[in-house]
N, C-alpha and C positions, 0 to 999 in steps of 0.2 A: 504493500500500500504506500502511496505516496505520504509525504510528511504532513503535508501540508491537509492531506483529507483525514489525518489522526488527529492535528490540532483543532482541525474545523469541527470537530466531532466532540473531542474532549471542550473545548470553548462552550457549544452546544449546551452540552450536558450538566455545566460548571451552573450557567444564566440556569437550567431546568429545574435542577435540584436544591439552588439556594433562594430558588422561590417557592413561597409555601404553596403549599400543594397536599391532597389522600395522606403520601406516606408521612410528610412533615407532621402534617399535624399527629395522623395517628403515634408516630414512633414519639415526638416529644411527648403527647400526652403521656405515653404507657411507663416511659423514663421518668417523668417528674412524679406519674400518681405512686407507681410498683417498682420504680430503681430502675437499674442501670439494667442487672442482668436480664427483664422482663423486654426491656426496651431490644435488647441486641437477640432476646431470642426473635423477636418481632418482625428485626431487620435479615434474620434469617431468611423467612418466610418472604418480605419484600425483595431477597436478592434471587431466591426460586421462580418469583415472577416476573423478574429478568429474564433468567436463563428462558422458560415457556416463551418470550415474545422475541428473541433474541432465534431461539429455534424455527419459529414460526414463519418470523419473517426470512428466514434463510430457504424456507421450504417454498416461499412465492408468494405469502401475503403480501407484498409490496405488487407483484405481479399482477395480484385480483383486484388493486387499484389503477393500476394502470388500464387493465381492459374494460373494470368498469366505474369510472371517473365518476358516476352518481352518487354513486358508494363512496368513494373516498371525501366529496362535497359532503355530502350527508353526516360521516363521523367528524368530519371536520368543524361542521355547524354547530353539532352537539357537544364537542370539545371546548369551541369557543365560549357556550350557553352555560355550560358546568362551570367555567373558569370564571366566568364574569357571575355565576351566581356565588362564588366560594369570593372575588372581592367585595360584593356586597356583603356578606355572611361579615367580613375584617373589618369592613368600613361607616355600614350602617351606625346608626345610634346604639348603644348598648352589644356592639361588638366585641370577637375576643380573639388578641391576638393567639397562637398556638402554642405561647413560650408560657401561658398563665395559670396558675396551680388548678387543677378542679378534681373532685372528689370521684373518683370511678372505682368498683366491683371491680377488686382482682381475677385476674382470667389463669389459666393454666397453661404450664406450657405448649401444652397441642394448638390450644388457642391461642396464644398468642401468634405462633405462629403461623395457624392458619390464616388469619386475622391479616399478619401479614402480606401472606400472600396473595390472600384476596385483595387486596385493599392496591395493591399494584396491579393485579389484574385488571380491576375494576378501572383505573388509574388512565383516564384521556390525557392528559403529557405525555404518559409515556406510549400509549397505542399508537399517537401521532406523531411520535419521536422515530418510533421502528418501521411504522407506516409509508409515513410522508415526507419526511428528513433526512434519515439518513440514507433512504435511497439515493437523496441528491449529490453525495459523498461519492458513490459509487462508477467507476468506470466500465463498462463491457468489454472494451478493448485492453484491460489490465490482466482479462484471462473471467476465470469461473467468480460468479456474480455470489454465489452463495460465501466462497471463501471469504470474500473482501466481507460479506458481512458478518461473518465469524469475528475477522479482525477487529471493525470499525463498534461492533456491540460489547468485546470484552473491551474495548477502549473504554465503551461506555457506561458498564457494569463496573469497572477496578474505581473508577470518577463516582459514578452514584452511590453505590456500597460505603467507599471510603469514607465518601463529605457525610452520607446521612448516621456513618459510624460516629463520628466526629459530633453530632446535632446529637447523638443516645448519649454518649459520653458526658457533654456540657450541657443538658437541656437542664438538669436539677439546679446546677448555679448560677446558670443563666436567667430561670424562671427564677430563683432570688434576688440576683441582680434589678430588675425590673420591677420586682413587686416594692424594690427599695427605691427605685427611682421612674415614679409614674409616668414623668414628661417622658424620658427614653422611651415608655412601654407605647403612649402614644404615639412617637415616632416611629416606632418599630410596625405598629400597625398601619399606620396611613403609607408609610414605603410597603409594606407586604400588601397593600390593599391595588395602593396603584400601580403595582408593579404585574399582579395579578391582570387588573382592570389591561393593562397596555396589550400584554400576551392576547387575551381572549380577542381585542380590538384588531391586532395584528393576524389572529390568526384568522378572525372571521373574513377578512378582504384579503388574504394572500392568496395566490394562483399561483397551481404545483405546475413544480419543473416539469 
C-alpha cells in the first residue's frame, strides 16, 4: 500500500474516533460507572466488530454499493440522521456530555462484551467508514482489492482500538476533572456537539467517489 493511503486512513480514523460517537459514549460510560476493567472488556467486544466489518467489507460490501448506489444514499442519509440526532442529544438544553458520572446496573462480563460489540455493529461511523471511505483509499491497479483492505482496516483497527483504549483508561479522571470544572464540561460539550452537528452536515451533501 502506498504511504500516503495509510496516513489518509489512519488521519480518517484519528477525526472518527475522537469524536463522540455509540462506542465513546458506551465505553466511557461503563469505565467511569464499573472501572477500568468493565470498560476494556467492553472494548473487546467493540474491537470484534471491527474485525466483522473489516471482513465484510473485504468480501465486497463496498462492491454492493457500488452496483447499487440507492443503497449506499440511503445508509448514508441514515448515518447522517443518527449523527445529527446524537448532536442534538450533547447540545440540547439539559444535555450530557459522555465524560459525566451516571448511575448504571452493572453488566457481566458476557455482557459487556457483547454490548460491545453490538454497539459497533450497530455503529453508522463506522458502516460508512468501511463502506464509503475507505474504498476511496483503494487502488485496482495496486493488485487484489481485498488485500489492500486487509491492510488499510488493520491501519484502522490498531488507531480505533488504541485511542478508545486510551478514553477506558482516562475516562474515570477525566469525568472528575470536569465535574471539578463545569465551564470545561461545557466546553467539552458544545465542541462534541458541533463537531458531531458538522460530520452529519458533511456527510448528508457528500457525493461518493
Amino acid at each position: 500500500m502506498p504511504l500516503a493511503s495509510l496516513v489518509g486512513v489512519v488521519v480518517l480514523e484519528l477525526g472518527m474516533v475522537l469524536t463522540p460517537g455509540p462506542n465513546m459514549v458506551y465505553l466511557a460510560s461503563r469505565a467511569i460507572s464499573q472501572g477500568r476493567r468493565a470498560g476494556l472488556v467492553s472494548l473487546a467486544g467493540v474491537a470484534l466488530g471491527f474485525v466483522v466489518y473489516l471482513l465484510a467489507a473485504a468480501a465486497g460490501l463496498s462492491a454492493l454499493f457500488a452496483a447499487v448506489p440507492e443503497a449506499y444514499h440511503v445508509v448514508k442519509l441514515l448515518g447522517a440522521a443518527y449523527l445529527g440526532w446524537m448532536a442534538w442529544q450533547i447540545l440540547r438544553p439539559g444535555g450530557r456530555s459522555p465524560f459525566e458520572p451516571r448511575e448504571l446496573a452493572p453488566h457481566s462480563a458476557a455482557r459487556l462484551f457483547g454490548m460491545g460489540f453490538l454497539t459497533n455493529l450497530l455503529n453508522p461511523k463506522i458502516a460508512l467508514l468501511y463502506a464509503a471511505l475507505i474504498p476511496q483509499f483503494i487502488d485496482p491497479a495496486l493488485g487484489a482489492t481485498w488485500w489492500q483492505f486487509i491492510q488499510l482496516g488493520a491501519a484502522q483497527i490498531v488507531i480505533g482500538v488504541g485511542v478508545n483504549g486510551l478514553i477506558v483508561l482516562a475516562a474515570a479522571a477525566l469525568a472528575g476533572y470536569l465535574a471539578r470544572h463545569p465551564r470545561v464540561l461545557q466546553a467539552q460539550r458544545l465542541a462534541s456537539g458541533t463537531l458531531l452537528g458538522f460530520f452529519a452536515a458533511k456527510m448528508a451533501i457528500s457525493r461518493p467517489n
